[in-house]
N, C-alpha and C positions, 0 to 999 in steps of 0.2 A: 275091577277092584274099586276105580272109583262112583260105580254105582251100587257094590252094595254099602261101601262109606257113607255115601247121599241116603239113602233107605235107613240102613241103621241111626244115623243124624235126627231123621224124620220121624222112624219111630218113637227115641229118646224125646222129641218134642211134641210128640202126640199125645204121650203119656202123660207128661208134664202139665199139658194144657188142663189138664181139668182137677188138677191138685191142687184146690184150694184150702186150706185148711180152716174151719172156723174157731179151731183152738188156741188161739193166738198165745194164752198165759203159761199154758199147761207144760211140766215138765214132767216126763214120766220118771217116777222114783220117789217121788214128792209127796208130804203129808200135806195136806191141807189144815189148818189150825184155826176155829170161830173165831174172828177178831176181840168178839166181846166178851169173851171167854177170860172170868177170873181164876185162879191158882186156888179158888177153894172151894172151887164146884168141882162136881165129879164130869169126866171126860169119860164120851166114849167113841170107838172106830164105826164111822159110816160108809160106805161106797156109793158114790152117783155114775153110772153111766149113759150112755147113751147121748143123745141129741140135747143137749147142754153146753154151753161154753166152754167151762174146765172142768172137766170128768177127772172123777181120782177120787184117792184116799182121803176122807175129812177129820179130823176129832172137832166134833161137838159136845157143848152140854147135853146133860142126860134127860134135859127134858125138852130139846130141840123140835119144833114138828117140822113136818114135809115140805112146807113154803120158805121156813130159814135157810133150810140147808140147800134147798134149791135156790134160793136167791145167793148164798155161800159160792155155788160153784159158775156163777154170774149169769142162771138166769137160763130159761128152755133156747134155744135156738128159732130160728123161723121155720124150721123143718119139722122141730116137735108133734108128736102127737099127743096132747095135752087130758084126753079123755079118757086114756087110758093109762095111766104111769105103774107100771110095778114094782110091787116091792117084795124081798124074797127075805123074812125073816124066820133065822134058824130059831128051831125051836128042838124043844125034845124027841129025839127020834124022827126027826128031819125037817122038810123045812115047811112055811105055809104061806102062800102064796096073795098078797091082798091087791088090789086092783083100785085106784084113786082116781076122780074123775078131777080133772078140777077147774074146765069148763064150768063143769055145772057148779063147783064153788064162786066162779068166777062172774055166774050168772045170778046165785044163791045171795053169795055172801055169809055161808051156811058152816061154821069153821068147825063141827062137828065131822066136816067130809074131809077134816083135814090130820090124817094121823100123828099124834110123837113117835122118831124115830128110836128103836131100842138097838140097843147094842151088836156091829155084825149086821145089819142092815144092809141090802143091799137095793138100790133102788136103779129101775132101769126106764129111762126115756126112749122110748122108740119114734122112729120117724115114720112119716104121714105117707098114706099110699102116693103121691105125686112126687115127696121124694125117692120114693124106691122106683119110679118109673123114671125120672129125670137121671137117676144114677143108672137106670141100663140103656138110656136113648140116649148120654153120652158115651158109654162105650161103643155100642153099636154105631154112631157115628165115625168114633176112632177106626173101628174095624173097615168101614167103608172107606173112610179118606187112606189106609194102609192099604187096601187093595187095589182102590184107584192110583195110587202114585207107582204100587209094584205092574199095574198092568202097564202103563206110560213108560216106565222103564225099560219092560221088558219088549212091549211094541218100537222102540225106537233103535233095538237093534237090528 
């Protein structure tokens, strides 16, 4: 009993170990509101996800682009993949899909590459192929350090 106590302990603190959150502000439930947003401009619902600081619901002005509203939700993360940010606006008879580099604005300075958000926008940041390897070469880490403590356990009876 009290080695599967110790194991279950260990797992609990294995898991734990790599739960870092980079969303420090974010409350899930939460409208996001543009600061500089007056009461007689027209508002509308945007979403950010992805690799961002605080992902969520935003109301922005109607004539927002893609760099306020991302600076809004505090900014891509260190993980971002920056070259390719998408955006999934509904449109008539479904949705269409546009693809933003902003690198190469970044590189440009070219604000032509930089869309207004329209209404029901949804915009997704993805993370960079070294994040998605860092994120499975910490589990698999976990995995190893769980097997090595259950073999030590079960060798020392």
């Amino acid at each position: 009993m009290r080695n599967l106590l110790l194991l279950l302990t260990l797992i609990v603190a294995i898991c734990l170990q790599g739960q870092t959150s980079e969303m420090t502000t974010f409350n899930p439930g939460s409208v996001y509101q543009y600061p500089g947003a007056g009461n007689e401009q027209f508002m509308i619902n945007t979403y950010i996800w992805g690799q961002v600081r605080n992902p969520g619901l935003y109301k922005i002005p109607d004539n927002t682009d893609l760099l306020t509203l991302l600076s809004s939700a505090g900014g891509p993360t260190e993980n971002a993949k920056l070259s390719k940010v998408k955006i999934i606006r509904p449109v008539a008879g479904g949705e269409r899909i546009i693809y933003v580099d902003l690198k190469e604005y970044m590189r440009t300075g070219d604000m032509s590459l930089i869309p207004i958000m329209k209404p029901g926008d949804t915009v997704f940041v993805a993370g960079t192929a070294f994040y998605a390897i860092e994120r499975v070469s910490s589990f698999l880490g976990s995995v190893v350090i769980f097997f090595s403590v259950y073999t030590m356990i079960n060798s020392s009876k």
